[in-house]
C-alpha positions in Angstrom: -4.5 -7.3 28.9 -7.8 -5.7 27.7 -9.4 -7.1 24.2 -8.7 -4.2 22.1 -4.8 -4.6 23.1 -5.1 -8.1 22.0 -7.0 -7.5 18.3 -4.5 -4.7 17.9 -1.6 -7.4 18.5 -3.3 -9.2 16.4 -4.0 -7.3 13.4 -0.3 -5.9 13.8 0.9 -9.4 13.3 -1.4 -10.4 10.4 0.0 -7.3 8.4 3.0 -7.5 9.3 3.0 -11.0 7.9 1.2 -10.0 4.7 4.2 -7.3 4.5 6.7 -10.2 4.4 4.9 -11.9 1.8 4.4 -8.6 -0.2 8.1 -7.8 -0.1 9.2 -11.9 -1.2 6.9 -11.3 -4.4 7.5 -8.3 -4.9 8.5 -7.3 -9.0 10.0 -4.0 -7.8 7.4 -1.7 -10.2 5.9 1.1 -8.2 2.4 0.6 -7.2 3.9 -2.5 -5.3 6.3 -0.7 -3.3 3.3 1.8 -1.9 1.3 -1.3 -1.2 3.7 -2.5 1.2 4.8 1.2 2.4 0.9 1.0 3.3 0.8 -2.2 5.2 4.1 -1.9 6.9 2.5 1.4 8.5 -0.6 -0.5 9.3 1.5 -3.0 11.0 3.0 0.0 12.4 -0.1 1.8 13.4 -1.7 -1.5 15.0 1.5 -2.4 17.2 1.8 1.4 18.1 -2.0 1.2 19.2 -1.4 -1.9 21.2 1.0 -0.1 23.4 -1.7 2.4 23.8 -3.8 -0.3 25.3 -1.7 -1.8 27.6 -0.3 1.4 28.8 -2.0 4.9 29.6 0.9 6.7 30.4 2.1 7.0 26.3 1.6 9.8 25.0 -2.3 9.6 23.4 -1.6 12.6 20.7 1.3 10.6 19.3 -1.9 8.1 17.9 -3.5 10.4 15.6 0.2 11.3 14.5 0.5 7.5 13.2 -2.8 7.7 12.3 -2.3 10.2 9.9 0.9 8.3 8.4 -1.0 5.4 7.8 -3.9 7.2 6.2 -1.5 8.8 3.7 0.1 5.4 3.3 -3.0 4.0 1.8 -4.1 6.9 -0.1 -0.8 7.1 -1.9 -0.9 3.1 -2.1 -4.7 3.0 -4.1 -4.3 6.2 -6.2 -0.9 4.6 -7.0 -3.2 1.4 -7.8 -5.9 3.3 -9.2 -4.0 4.5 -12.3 
């Protein structure tokens, strides 16, 4: 098991974690609901990468795919936030 594989796990677990605590306070208004739409796909994208690490043989493309979710996840989530 190689470092990144183990800060990916990780990170994947921390947000994951602050997703659960997101969804059992959240007040059901909007901005809420893309703030944890945005860490549930960096939970996503972190436990995604982690298989990356620990095995070559996934498909590499397939990271800038959840990449790219997770980027739209957070921009929707702070111009939601924002105003």
């Amino acid at each position: 098991m190689t470092f990144g594989a183990i800060s990916y796990g990780i990170a994947a677990v921390g947000f994951l974690g602050l997703t659960l605590l997101l969804v059992t306070s959240w007040r059901g208004k909007k901005p809420g609901a893309w703030l944890i739409a945005a860490c549930l796909f960096t939970a996503l994208w972190a436990g995604w990468l982690t298989l990356i690490s620990m095995d070559a043989s996934l498909p590499f493309m397939s990271v800038y795919y959840v990449e790219g979710l997770r980027d739209c996840a957070w921009i929707l989530a702070l111009t939601t936030l924002g105003g």
